[in-house]
mmCIF file of the C-alpha atoms, coordinates in Angstrom:
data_MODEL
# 
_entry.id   MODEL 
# 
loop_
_atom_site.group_PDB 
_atom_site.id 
_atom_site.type_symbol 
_atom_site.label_atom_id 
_atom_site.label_alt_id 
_atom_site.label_comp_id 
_atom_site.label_asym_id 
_atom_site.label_entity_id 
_atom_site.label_seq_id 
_atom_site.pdbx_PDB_ins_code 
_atom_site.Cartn_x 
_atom_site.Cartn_y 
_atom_site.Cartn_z 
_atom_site.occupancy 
_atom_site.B_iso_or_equiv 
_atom_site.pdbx_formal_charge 
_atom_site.auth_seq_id 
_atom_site.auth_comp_id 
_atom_site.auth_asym_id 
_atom_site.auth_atom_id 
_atom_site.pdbx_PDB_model_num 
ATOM 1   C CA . UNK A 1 1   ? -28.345 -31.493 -16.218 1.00 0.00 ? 1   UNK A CA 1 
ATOM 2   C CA . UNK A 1 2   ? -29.458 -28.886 -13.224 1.00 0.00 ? 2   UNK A CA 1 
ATOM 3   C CA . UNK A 1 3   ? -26.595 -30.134 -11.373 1.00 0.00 ? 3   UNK A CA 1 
ATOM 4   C CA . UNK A 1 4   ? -24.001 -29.233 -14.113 1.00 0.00 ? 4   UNK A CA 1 
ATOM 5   C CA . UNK A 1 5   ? -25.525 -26.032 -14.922 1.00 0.00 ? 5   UNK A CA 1 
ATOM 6   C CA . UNK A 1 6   ? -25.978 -24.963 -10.926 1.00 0.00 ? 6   UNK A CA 1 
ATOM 7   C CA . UNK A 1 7   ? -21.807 -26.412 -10.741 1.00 0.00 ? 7   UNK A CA 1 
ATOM 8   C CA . UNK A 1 8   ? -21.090 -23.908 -13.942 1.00 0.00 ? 8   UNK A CA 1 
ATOM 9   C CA . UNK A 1 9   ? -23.114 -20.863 -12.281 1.00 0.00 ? 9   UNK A CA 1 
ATOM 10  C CA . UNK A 1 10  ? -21.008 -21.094 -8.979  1.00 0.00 ? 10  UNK A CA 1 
ATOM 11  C CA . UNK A 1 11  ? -18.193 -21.282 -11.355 1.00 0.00 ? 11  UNK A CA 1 
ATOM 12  C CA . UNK A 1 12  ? -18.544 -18.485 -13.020 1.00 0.00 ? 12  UNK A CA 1 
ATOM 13  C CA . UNK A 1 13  ? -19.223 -16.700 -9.965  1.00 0.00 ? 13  UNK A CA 1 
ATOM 14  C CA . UNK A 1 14  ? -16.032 -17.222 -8.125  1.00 0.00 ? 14  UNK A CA 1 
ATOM 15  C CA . UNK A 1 15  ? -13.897 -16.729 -11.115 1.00 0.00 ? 15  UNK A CA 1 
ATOM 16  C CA . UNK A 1 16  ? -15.871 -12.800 -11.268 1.00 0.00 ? 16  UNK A CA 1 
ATOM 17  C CA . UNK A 1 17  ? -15.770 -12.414 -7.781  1.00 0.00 ? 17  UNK A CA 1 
ATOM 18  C CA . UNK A 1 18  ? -11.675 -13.133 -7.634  1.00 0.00 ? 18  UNK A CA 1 
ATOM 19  C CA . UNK A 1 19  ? -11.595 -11.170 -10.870 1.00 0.00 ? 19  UNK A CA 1 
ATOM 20  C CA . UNK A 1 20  ? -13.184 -8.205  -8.982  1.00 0.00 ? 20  UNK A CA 1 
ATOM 21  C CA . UNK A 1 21  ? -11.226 -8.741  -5.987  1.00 0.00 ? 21  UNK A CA 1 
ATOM 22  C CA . UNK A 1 22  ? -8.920  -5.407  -4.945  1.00 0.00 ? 22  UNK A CA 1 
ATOM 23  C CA . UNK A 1 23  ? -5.109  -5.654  -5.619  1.00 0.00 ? 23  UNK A CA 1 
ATOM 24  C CA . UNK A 1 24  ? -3.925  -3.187  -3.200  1.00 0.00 ? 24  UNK A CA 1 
ATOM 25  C CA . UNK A 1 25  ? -0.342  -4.315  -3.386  1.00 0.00 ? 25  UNK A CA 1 
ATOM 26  C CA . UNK A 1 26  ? 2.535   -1.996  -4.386  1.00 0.00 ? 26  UNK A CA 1 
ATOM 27  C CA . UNK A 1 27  ? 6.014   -1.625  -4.563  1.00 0.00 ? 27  UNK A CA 1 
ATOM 28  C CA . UNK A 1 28  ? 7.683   1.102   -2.228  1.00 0.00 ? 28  UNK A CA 1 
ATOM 29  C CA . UNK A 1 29  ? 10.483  3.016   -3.545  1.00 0.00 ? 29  UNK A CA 1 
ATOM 30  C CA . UNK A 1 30  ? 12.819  5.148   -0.335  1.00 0.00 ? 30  UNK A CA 1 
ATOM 31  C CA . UNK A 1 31  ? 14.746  8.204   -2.597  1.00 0.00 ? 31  UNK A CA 1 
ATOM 32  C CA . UNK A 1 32  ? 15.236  9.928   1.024   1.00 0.00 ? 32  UNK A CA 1 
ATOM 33  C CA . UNK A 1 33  ? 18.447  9.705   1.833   1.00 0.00 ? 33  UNK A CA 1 
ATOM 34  C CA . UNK A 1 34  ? 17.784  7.741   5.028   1.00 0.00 ? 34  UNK A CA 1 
ATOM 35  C CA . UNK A 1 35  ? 16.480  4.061   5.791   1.00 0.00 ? 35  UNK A CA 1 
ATOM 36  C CA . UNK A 1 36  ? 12.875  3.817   6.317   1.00 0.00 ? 36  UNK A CA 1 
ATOM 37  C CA . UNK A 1 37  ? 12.364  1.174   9.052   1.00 0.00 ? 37  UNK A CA 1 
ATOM 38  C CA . UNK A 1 38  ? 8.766   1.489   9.060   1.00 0.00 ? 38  UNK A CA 1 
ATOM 39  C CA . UNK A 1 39  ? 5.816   1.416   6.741   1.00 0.00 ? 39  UNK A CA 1 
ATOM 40  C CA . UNK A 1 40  ? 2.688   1.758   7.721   1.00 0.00 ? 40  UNK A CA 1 
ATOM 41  C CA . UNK A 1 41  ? -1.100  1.819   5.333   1.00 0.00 ? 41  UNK A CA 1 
ATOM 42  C CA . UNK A 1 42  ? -4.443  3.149   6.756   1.00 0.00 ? 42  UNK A CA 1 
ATOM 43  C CA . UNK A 1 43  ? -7.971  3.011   5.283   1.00 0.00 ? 43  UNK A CA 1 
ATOM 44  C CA . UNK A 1 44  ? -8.375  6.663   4.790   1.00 0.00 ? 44  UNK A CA 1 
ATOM 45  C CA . UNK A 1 45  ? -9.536  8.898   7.610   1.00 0.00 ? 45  UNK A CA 1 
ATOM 46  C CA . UNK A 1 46  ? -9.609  6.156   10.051  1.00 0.00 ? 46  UNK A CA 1 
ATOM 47  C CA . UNK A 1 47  ? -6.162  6.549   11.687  1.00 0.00 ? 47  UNK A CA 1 
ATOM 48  C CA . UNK A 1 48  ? -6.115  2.633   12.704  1.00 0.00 ? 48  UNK A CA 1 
ATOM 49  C CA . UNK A 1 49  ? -2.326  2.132   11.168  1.00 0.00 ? 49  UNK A CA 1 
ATOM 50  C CA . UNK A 1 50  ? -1.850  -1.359  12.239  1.00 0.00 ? 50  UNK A CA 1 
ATOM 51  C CA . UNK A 1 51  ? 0.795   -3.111  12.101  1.00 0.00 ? 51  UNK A CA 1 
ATOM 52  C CA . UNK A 1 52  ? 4.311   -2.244  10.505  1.00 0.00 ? 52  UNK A CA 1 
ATOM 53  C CA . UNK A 1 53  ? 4.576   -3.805  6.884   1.00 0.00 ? 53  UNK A CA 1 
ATOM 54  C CA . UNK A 1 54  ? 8.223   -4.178  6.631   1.00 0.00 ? 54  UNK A CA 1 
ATOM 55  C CA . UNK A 1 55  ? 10.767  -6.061  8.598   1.00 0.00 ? 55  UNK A CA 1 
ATOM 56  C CA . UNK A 1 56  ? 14.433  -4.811  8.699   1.00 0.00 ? 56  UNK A CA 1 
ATOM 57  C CA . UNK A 1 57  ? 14.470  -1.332  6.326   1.00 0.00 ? 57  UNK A CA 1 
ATOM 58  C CA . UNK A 1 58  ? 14.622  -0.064  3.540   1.00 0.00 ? 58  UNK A CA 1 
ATOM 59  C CA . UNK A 1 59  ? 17.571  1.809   2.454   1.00 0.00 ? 59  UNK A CA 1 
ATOM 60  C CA . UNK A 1 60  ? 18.076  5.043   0.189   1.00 0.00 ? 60  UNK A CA 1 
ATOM 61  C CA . UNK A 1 61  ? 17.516  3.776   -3.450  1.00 0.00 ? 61  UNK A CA 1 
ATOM 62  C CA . UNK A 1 62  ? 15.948  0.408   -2.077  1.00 0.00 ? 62  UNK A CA 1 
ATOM 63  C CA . UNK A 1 63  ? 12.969  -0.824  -3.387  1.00 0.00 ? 63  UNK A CA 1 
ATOM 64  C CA . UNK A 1 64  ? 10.584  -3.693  -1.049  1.00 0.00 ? 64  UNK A CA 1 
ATOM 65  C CA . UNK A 1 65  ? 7.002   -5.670  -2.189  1.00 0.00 ? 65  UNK A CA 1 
ATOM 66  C CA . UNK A 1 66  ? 4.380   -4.081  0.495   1.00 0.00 ? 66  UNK A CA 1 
ATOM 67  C CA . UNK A 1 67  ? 1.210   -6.508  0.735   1.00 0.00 ? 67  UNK A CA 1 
ATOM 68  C CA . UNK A 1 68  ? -2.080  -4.961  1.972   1.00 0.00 ? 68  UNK A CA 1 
ATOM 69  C CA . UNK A 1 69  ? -4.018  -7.253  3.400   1.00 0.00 ? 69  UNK A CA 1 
ATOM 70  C CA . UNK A 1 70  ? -7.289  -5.310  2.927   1.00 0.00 ? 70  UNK A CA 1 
ATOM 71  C CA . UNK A 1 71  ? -9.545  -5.872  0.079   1.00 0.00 ? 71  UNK A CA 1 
ATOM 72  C CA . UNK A 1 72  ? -12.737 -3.960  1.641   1.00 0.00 ? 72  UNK A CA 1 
ATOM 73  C CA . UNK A 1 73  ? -11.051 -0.420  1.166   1.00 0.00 ? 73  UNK A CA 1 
ATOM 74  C CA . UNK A 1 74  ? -9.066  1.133   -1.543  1.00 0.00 ? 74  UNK A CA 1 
ATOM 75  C CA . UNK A 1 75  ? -8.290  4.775   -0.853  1.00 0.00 ? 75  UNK A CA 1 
ATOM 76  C CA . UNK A 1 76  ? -4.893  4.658   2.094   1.00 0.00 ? 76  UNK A CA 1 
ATOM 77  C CA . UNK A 1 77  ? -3.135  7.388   3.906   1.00 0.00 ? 77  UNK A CA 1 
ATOM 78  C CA . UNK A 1 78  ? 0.613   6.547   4.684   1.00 0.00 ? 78  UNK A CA 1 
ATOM 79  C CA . UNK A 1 79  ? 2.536   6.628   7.461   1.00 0.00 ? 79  UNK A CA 1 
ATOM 80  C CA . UNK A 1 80  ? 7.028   6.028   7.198   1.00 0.00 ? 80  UNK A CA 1 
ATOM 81  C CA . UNK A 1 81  ? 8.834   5.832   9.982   1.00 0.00 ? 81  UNK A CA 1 
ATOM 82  C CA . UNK A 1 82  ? 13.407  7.025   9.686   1.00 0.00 ? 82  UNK A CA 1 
ATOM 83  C CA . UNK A 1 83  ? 16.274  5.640   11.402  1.00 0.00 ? 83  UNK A CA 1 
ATOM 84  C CA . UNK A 1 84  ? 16.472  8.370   12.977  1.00 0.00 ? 84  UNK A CA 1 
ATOM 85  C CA . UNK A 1 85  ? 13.259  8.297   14.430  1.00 0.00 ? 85  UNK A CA 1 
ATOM 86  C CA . UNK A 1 86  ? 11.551  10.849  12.239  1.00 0.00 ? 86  UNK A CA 1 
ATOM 87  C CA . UNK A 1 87  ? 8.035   10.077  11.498  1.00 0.00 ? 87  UNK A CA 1 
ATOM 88  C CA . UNK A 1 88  ? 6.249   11.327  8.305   1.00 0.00 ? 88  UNK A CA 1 
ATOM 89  C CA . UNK A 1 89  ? 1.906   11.095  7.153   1.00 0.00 ? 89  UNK A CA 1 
ATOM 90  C CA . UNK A 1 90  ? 0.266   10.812  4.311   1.00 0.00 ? 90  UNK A CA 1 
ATOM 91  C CA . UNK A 1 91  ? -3.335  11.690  4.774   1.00 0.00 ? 91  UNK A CA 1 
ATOM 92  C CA . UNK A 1 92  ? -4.453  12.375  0.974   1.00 0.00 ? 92  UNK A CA 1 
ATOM 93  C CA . UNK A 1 93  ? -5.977  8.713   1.085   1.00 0.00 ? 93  UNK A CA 1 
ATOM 94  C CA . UNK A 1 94  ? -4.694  7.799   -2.519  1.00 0.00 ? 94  UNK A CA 1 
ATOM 95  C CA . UNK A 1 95  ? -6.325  4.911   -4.499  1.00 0.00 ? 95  UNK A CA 1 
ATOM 96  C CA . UNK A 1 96  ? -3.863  1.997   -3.927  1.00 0.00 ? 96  UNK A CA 1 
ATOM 97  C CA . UNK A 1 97  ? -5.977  -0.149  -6.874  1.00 0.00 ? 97  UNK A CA 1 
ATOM 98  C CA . UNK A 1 98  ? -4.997  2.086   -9.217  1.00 0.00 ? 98  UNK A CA 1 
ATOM 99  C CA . UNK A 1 99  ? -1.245  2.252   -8.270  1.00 0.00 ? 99  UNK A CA 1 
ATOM 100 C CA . UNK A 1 100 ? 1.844   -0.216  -8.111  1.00 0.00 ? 100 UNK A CA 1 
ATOM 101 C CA . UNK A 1 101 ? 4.896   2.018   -6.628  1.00 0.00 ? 101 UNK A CA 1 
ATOM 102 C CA . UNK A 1 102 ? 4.910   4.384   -4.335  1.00 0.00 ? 102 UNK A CA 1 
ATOM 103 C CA . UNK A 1 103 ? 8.037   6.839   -3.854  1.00 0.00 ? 103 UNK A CA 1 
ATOM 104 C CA . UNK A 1 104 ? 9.313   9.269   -1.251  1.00 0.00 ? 104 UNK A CA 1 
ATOM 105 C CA . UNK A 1 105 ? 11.992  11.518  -1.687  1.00 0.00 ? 105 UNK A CA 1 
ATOM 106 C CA . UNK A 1 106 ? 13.383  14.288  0.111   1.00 0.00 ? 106 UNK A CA 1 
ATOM 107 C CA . UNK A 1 107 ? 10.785  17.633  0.074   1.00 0.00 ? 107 UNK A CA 1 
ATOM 108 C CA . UNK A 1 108 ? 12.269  21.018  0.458   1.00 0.00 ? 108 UNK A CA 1 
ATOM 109 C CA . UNK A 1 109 ? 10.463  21.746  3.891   1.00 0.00 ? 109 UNK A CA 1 
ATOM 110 C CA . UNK A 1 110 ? 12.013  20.700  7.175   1.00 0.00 ? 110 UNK A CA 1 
ATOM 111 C CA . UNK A 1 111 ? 10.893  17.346  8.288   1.00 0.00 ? 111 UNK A CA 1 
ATOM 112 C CA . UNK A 1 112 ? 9.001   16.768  5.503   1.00 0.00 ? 112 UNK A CA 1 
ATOM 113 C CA . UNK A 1 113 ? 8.749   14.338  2.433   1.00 0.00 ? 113 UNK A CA 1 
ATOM 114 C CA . UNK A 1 114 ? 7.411   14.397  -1.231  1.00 0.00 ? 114 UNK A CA 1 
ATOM 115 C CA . UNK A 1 115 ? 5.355   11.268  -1.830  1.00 0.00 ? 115 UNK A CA 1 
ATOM 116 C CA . UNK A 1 116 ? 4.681   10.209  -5.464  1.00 0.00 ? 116 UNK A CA 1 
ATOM 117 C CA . UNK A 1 117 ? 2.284   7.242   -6.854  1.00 0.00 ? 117 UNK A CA 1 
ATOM 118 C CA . UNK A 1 118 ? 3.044   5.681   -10.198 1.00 0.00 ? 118 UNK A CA 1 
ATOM 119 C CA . UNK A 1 119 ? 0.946   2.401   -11.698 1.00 0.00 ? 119 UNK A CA 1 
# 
């Protein structure tokens, strides 16, 4: 009887600890006007971007799946990377738990982009 109801207790604990477990997954939208060729995600304020997140690009009005594999944080700052070898941050450190797409599109300042996060 302890057995069973030590076997249900660790149960119940990994089902709440996977149902507390951060989804920082999201779906990246390019609205540029160019093909983004790199994505990067950083824990926000540490400037450790990692590794790129996409292979190939993504074209204008192209969508791709980014997985974060990073459960300990939740607030990111972005990082894209042109074709044409234009680089563009996002340092706001936005909540990625609490968002599913993220979109860029074109910003009337030189150089720069408008970054938008949707659930």
């Amino acid at each position: 009887m302890i057995r069973k109801t030590l076997l249900t207790l660790g149960l119940l604990g990994l089902l709440a600890a996977s149902a507390l477990a951060v989804n920082n997954n999201f779906t990246f939208h390019n609205r540029t006007g160019s093909a983004v060729i790199g994505i990067w995600v950083s824990p926000h304020y540490s400037g450790n971007w990692g590794s790129n997140l996409i292979d190939g690009a993504v074209d204008y009005n192209e969508y791709q799946r980014i997985d974060v594999d990073d459960e300990e944080h939740t607030d990111f700052d972005f990082k894209v990377e042109y074709d044409n070898g234009v680089t563009n941050e996002n340092k706001d450190g936005y909540d990625l738990s609490r968002y599913g797409n993220v979109y860029i599109s074109p910003s009337n300042h030189f150089h720069s982009t408008y970054w938008d996060f949707e659930r």
